[in-house]
C-alpha positions as CSV (number, residue, x, y, z in Angstrom):
1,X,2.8,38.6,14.4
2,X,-0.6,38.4,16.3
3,X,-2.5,35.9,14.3
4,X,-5.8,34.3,17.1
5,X,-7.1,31.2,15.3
6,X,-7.0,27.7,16.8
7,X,-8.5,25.9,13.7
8,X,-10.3,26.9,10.7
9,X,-11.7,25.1,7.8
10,X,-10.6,26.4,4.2
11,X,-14.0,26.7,2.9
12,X,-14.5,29.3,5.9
13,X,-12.0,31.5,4.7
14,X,-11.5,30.5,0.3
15,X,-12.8,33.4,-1.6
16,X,-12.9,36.0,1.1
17,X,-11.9,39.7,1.1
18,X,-8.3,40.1,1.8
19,X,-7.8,43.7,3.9
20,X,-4.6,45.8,4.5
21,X,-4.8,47.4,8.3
22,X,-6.2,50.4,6.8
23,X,-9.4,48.5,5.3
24,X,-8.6,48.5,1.9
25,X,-9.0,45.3,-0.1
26,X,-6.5,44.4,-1.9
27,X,-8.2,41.2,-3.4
28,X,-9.6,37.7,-2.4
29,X,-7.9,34.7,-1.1
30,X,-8.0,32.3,-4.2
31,X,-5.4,29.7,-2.8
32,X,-2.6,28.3,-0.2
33,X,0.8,27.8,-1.2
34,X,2.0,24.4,0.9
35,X,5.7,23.2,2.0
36,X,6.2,20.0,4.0
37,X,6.6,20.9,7.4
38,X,8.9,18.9,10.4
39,X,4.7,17.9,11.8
40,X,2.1,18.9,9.5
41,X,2.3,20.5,6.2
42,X,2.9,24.5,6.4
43,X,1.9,27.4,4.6
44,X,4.6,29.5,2.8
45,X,2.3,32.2,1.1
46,X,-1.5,33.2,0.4
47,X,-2.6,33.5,-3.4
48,X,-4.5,36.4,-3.9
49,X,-6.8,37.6,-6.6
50,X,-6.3,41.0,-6.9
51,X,-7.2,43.9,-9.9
52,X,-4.0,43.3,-11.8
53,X,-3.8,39.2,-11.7
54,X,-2.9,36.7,-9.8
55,X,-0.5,37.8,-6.0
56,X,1.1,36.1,-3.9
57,X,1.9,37.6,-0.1
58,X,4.1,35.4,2.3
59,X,2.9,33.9,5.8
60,X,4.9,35.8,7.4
61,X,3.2,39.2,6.6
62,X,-0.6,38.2,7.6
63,X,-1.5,39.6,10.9
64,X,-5.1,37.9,11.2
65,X,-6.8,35.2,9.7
66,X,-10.6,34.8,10.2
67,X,-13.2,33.5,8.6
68,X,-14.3,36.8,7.7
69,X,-10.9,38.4,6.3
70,X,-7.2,38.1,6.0
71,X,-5.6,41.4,7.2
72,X,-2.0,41.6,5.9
73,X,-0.3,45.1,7.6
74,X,-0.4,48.1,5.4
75,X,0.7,46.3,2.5
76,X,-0.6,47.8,-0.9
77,X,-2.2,45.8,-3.9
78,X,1.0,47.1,-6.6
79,X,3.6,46.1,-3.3
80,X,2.5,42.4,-4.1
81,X,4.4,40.3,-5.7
82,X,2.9,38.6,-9.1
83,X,2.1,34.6,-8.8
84,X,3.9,32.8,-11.9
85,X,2.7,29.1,-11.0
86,X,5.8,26.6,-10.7
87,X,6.0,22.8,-11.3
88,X,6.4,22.1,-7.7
89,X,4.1,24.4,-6.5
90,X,1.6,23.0,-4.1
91,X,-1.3,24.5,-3.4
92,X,-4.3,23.7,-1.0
93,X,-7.0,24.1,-3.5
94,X,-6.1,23.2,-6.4
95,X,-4.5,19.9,-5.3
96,X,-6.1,18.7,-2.4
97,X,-9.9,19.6,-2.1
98,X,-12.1,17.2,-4.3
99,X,-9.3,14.9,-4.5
100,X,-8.9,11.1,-3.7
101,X,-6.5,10.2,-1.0
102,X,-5.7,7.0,0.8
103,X,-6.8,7.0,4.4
104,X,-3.9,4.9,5.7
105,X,-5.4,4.4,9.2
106,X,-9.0,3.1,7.6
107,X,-7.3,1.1,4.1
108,X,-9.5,3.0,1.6
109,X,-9.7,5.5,-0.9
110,X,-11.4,8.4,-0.1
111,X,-12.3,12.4,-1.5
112,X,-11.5,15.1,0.7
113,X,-14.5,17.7,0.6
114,X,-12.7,20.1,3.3
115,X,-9.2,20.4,4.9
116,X,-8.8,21.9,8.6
117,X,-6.2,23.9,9.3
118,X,-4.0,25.5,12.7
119,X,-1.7,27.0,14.1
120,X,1.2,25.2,15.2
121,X,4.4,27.0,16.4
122,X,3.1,30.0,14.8
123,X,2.5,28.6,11.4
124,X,-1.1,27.7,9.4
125,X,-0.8,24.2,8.9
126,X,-2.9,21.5,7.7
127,X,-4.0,19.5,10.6
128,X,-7.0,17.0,9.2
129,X,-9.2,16.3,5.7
130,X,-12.8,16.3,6.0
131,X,-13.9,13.2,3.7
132,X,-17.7,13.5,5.4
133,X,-20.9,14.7,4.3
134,X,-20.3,17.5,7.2
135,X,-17.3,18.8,4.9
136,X,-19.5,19.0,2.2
137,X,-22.5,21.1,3.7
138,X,-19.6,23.1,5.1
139,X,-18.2,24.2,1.3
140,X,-21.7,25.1,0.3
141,X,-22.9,26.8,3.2
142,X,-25.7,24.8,4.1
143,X,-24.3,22.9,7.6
144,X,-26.2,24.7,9.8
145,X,-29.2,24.0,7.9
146,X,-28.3,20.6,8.1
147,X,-28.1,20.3,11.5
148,X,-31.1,21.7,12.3
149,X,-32.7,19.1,9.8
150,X,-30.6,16.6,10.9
151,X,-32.2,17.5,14.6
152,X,-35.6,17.6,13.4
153,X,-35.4,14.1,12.2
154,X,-33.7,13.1,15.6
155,X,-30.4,11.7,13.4
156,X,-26.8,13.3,13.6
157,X,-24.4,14.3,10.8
158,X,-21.1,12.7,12.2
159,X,-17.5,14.4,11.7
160,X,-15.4,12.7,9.2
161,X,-11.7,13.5,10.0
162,X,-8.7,12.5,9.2
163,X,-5.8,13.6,10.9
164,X,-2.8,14.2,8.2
165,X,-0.6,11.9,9.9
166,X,-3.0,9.1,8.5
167,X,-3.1,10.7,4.8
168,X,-1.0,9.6,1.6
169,X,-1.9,12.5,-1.3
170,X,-2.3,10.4,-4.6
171,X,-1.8,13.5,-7.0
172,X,2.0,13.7,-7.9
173,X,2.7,17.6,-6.5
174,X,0.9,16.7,-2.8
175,X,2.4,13.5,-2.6
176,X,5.4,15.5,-1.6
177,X,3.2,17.1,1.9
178,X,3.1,13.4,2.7
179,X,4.7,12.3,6.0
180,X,7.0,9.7,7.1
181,X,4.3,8.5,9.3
182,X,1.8,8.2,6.4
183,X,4.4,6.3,4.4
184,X,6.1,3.9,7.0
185,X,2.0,3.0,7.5
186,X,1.7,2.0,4.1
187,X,4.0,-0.5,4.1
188,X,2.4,-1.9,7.1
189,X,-0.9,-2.3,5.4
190,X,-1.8,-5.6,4.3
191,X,-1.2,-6.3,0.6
192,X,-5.0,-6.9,0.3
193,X,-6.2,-3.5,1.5
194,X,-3.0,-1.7,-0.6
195,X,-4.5,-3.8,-4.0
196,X,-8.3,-2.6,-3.7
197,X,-6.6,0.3,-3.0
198,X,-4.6,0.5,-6.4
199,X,-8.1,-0.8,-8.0
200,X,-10.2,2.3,-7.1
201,X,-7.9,4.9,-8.3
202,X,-6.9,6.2,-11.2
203,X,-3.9,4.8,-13.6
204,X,-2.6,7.7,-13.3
205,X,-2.2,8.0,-9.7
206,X,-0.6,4.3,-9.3
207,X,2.7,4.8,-9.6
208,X,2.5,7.3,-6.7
209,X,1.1,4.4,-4.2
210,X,3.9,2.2,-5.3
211,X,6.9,5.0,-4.9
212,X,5.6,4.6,-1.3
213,X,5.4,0.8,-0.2
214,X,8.7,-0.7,-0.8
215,X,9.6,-3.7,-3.2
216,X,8.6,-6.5,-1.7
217,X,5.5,-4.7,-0.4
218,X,5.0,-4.3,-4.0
219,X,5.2,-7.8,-5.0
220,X,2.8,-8.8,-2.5
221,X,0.5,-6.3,-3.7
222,X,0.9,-7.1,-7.2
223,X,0.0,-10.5,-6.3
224,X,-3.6,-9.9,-4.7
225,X,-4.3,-8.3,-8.0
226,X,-6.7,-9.9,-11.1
227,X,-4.8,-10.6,-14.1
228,X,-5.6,-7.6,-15.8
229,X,-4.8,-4.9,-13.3
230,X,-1.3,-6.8,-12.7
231,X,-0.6,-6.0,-16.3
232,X,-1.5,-2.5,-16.0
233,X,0.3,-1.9,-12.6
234,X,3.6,-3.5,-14.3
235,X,3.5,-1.1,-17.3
236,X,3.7,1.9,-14.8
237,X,7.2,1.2,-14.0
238,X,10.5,0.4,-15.6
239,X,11.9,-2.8,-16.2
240,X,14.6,-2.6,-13.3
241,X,12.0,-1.7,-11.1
242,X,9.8,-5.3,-12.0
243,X,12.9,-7.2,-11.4
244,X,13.5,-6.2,-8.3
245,X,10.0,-6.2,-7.3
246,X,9.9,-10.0,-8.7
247,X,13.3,-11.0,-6.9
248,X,11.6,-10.2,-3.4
249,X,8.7,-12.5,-4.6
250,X,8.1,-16.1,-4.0
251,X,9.4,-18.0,-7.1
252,X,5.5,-19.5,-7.4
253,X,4.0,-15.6,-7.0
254,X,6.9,-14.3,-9.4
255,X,6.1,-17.3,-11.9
256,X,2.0,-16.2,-11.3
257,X,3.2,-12.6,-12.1
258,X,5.1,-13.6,-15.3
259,X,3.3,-16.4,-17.0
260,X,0.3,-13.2,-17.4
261,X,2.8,-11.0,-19.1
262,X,3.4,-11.6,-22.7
263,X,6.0,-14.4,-23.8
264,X,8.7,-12.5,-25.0
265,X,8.3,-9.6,-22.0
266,X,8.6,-12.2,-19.5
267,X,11.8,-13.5,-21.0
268,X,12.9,-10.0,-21.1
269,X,12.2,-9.7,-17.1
270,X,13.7,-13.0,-16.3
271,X,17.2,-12.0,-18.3
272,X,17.6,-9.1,-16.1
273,X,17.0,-10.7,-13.0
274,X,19.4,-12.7,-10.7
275,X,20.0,-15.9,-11.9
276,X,19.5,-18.2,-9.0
277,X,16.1,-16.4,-9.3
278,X,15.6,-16.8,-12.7
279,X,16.3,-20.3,-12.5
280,X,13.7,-21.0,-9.7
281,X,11.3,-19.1,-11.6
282,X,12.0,-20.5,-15.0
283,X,11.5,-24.4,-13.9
284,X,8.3,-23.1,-12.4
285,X,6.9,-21.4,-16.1
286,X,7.5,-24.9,-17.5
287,X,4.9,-26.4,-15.8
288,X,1.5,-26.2,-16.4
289,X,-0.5,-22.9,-14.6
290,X,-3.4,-25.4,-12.7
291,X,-0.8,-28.4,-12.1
292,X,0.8,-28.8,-8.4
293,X,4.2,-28.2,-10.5
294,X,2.6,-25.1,-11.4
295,X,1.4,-23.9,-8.4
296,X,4.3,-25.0,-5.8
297,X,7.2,-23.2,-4.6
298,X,10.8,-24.3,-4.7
299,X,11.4,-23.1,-1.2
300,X,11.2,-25.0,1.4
301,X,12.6,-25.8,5.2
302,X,15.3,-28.3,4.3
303,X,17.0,-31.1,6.6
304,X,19.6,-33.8,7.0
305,X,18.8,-37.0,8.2
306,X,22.6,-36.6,10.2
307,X,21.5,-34.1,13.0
308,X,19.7,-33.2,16.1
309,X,16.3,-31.5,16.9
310,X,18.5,-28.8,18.5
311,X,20.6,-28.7,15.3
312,X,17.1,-28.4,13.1
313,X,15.6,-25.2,15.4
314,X,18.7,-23.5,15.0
315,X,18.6,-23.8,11.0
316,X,14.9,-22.9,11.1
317,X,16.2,-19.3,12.5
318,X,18.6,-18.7,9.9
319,X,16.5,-19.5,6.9
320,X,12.8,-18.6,8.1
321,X,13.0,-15.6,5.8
322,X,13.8,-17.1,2.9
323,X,11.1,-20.0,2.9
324,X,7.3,-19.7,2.5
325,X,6.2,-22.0,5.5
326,X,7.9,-23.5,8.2
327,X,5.2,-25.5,9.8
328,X,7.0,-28.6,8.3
329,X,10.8,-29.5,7.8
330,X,11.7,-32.2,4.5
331,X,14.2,-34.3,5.3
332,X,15.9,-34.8,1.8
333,X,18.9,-37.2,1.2
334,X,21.9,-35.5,-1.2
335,X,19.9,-36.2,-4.1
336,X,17.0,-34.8,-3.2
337,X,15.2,-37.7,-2.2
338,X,12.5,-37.2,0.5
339,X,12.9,-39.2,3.3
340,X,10.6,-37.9,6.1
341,X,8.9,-35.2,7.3
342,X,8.8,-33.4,10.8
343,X,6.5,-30.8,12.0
344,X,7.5,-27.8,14.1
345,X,5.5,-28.9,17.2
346,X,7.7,-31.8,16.9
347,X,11.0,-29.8,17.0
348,X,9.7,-27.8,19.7
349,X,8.3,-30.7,21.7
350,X,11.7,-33.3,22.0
351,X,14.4,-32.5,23.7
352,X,17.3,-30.5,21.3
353,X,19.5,-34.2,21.8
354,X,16.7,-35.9,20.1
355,X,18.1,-37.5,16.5
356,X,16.0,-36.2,14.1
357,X,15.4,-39.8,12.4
358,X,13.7,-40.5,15.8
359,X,11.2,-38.4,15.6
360,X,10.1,-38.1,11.7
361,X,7.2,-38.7,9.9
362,X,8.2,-41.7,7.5
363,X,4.9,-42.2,5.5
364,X,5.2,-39.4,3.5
365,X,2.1,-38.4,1.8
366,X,2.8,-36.3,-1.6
367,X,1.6,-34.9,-4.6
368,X,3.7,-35.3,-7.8
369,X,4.6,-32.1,-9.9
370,X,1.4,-33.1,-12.8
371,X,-1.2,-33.8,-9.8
372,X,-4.5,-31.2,-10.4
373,X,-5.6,-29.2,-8.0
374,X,-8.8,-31.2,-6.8
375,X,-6.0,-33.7,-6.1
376,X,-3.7,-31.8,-4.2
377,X,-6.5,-30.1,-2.5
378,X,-8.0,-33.7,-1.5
379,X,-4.7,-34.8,-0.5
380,X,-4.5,-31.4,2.0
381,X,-7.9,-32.0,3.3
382,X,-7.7,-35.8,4.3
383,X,-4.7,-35.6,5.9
384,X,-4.9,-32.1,7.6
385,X,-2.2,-30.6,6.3
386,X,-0.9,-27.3,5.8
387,X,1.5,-27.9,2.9
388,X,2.2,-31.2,0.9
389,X,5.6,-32.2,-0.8
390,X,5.6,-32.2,-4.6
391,X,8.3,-35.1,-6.3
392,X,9.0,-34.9,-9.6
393,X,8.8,-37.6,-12.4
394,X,12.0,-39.3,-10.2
395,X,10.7,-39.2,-6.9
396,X,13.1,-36.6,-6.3
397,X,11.6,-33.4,-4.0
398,X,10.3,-30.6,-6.6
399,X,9.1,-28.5,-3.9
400,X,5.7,-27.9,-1.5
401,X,1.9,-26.7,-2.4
402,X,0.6,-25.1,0.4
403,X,-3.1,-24.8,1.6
404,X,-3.4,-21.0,0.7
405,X,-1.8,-21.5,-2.9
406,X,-4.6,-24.3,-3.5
407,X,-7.5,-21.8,-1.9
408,X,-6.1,-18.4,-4.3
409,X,-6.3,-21.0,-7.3
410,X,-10.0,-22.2,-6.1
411,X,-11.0,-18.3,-4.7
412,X,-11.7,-16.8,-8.6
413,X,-14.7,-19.6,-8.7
414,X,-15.8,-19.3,-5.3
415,X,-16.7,-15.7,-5.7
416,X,-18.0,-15.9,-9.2
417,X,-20.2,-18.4,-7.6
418,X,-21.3,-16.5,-4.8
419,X,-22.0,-13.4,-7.4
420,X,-24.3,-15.6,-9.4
């Protein structure tokens, strides 16, 4: 196989005249039939249009590949074999051009106007999507006109690009051309970017974004959504799927998540889950939504009064995970009574010797679990802190509000705000 081409954009060659080596057409290319490949995605076959219907030719029998024609050997139009579409097919045109992707590398939604393509190991593969107005002159033959416009006006149409590595196909069939790159990326997004994201695409194509960020990925995601959109997200997937999603959550996020969902769902959800979980979760649904019992989390970096600074660090690295901040260790008594508190500049400060009752804060300021927001916020603000303690109607430790819990429950009025 001879095939000279370096890269090519499909609108250069879509619709062309498809030649045997003697010169007689035998149709026009209509299409691309994709397979993932061990880099980029490669082509398997070439859909022609030909007299008699839909063809299809494999790779391996085109000999050159211009912008101009696709010469294929001596290959006869009635030697072709007749395209009968399959479920899995996936083809360039149809399920790629004009389509929205994510753009993993830039954290938006975007609409791929033209794809490049290469030769890599002697294969046509898909190396980048066009998502710029370049891409679009391009499919409707008017980028050299453009340029010289663009030159006349002393401006520059820039090249939009993105290489496939960065891309995450939305569309169920081409989800399947996506790489591991492209997914292990998504994952490393912020939960932000993946919910404005999920807000700018169809319903349709949602479920395909979340079969490619893990669970707890998910839960953060679903978390940075409004209300509304939660709902909808949660209705995309099965019931096993939320629970697990809402395990990997912070009780005070899962309890967000669930107190939107309709009473009887919820209880549904919270059956199925684990029931330390559950439990956690459950004692935070009793309280009310804009209360500090409502809006703090049961986990927490908890201490003894009965060992060493030393002692503390080293259960600060076996439980970091499974708490939501660790800028402050409670010192609780076996009834849950708070007796101090100590910061982490303070465990890293004293020597590892140091008894911790040495060295803790003793005037303890708190919020109880029916304290409003403007209070806890307040009570954050004067004193500087990060998180504050919550006690319960005994005194007893109920859990902590932290600073960003109080700013997400304030955040809906601030923008509404700066909207007016």
């Amino acid at each position: 196989m001879a095939i000279e081409i370096n890269e090519i954009y499909l609108s250069s060659v879509i619709d062309r005249s498809v030649i045997n080596s003697n010169g007689d057409q035998i149709g026009i290319l209509r299409d691309l039939i994709m397979v993932p490949g061990e880099v980029f995605p490669e082509v398997s076959h070439i859909v022609i249009k030909a007299r008699k219907g839909m063809k299809t030719l494999p790779w391996s029998e085109v000999t050159l590949f211009t912008h101009v024609v696709i010469s294929t050997g001596s290959i006869k139009p009635r030697r072709l074999i007749t395209y009968l579409p399959e479920e899995g097919d996936i083809l360039v045109k149809r399920d790629l051009l004009d389509k929205q992707i994510v753009d993993v590398n830039g954290a938006k939604v975007v609409r791929v106007n033209d794809i490049k393509l290469g030769m890599l190991d002697q294969k046509l593969c898909i190396f980048s999507v066009d998502i710029g107005f370049r891409g679009l002159l391009r499919r409707l033959g008017y980028e050299r006109f453009g340029e010289r416009f663009a030159q006349a006006i002393k401006r520059d149409i820039p090249h939009s690009e993105i290489s496939w590595e960065y891309v995450q196909p939305l569309e169920a069939n081409s989800s399947k051309l996506a790489l591991n790159i492209a997914r292990n990326q998504m994952n490393e997004m912020h939960p932000a970017d993946l919910a404005d994201i999920i807000e700018n695409i169809p319903i349709q194509n949602i479920r395909t974004v979340l079969n490619t960020i893990d669970a707890e990925t998910t839960g953060d995601t679903i978390y940075e959504l409004e209300a509304d959109m939660r709902n909808v997200v949660i209705s995309q997937l099965n019931d096993e799927q939320v629970t697990d999603i809402l395990e990997e959550m912070e009780p005070d996020e899962a309890a967000d998540v669930l107190s939107d969902l309709p009473e009887g769902k919820a209880q549904e959800l919270l059956d199925m889950m684990d029931q330390e979980d559950a439990e956690d979760i459950q004692e935070l649904l009793e309280h009310e939504e804009d209360s500090a019992g409502g809006l703090m989390t049961p986990d927490y970096f908890r201490l003894s009064s009965h060992i060493t600074v030393g002692q503390a660090l080293e259960l600060l690295k076996g439980c970091a995970n499974d708490v939501e901040t660790i800028y402050y260790g409670y010192v609780v008594d076996a009834d849950d009574r708070l007796e101090g508190i100590i910061s982490l500049k303070q465990l890293l400060m004293n020597p590892p010797e140091t008894h911790i009752t040495d060295v803790m804060e003793e005037n303890i300021k708190f919020v109880h679990v029916d304290a409003e927001p403007e209070d806890i916020l307040e009570t954050l603000a004067k004193y500087d802190l990060i998180a504050v303690p919550v006690l319960d109607s005994d005194d007893l430790m109920a859990g902590i509000v932290t600073v960003d819990d109080v700013l997400a429950h304030y955040l809906p009025q601030i923008i509404k705000i700066k909207r007016r």
